[in-house]
Steps between C-alpha positions, in 0.01 A plus 500: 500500500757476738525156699430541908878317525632796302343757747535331831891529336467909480347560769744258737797759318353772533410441923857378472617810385279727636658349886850567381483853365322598864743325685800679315350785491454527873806279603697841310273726624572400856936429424499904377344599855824377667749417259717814346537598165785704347355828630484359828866357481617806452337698797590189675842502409522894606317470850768212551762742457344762754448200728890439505595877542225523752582563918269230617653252250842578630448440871261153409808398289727598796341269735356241324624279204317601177419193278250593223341821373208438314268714332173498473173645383120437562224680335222209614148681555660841547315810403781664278735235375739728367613654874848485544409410877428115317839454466694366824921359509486241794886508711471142598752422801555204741238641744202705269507610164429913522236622207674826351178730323562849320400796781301693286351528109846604336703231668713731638638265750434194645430367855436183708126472519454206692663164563438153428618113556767399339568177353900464651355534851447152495706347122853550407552728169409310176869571364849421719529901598820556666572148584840349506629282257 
């Protein structure tokens, strides 16, 4: 017969473990919603390319000073996850970061879908860009 001790012991690890495999289980659930994996570093990494070739890019980068381009994706309580129209490169300048989508299913091209606050409106760059010595 096992002693109460003894089972107050399982069941303590078992709660114990029971809490942790939920927690990481939704803690990655939730990180793969917004976080990209190598699939998504590669369309990332292409739509960042069309970004720089694009028009709209050109004339932002003629008039403003570019700092960052991040990429980024979010497939958070969407109804297909898989839509390339999830996936978003953010032009970040000194006055609004510009959100770059793909135009259609194909990703034909890209355009400026809407605009955003950006960070270097009101901090200097992270790293000394194009300061003197």
């Amino acid at each position: 017969m096992i002693k109460k001790p003894k089972v107050m012991i399982l069941i303590i690890l078992f709660s114990t473990s029971l809490v942790l495999n939920l927690y990481l289980g939704i803690n990655s659930y939730i990180k793969s919603t917004y976080a990209p994996n190598l699939d998504d570093q590669q369309i990332l990494g292409e739509m960042t390319q069309m970004v720089l070739e694009n028009e709209h890019y050109k004339e932002i980068a003629s008039k403003e000073n570019v700092y960052a381009i991040k990429q980024g994706v979010s497939r958070f309580n969407v109804a297909d996850p898989a839509s390339i129209f999830h996936y978003e490169i953010n032009v970040q300048t000194e006055k609004e970061s510009y959100i770059f989508t793909c135009i259609d299913e194909n990703c034909t091209d890209v355009s400026n879908e809407g605009w955003t606050y950006s960070r270097y409106s009101e901090h200097e760059p992270i790293l000394p860009i194009n300061k003197e010595n």
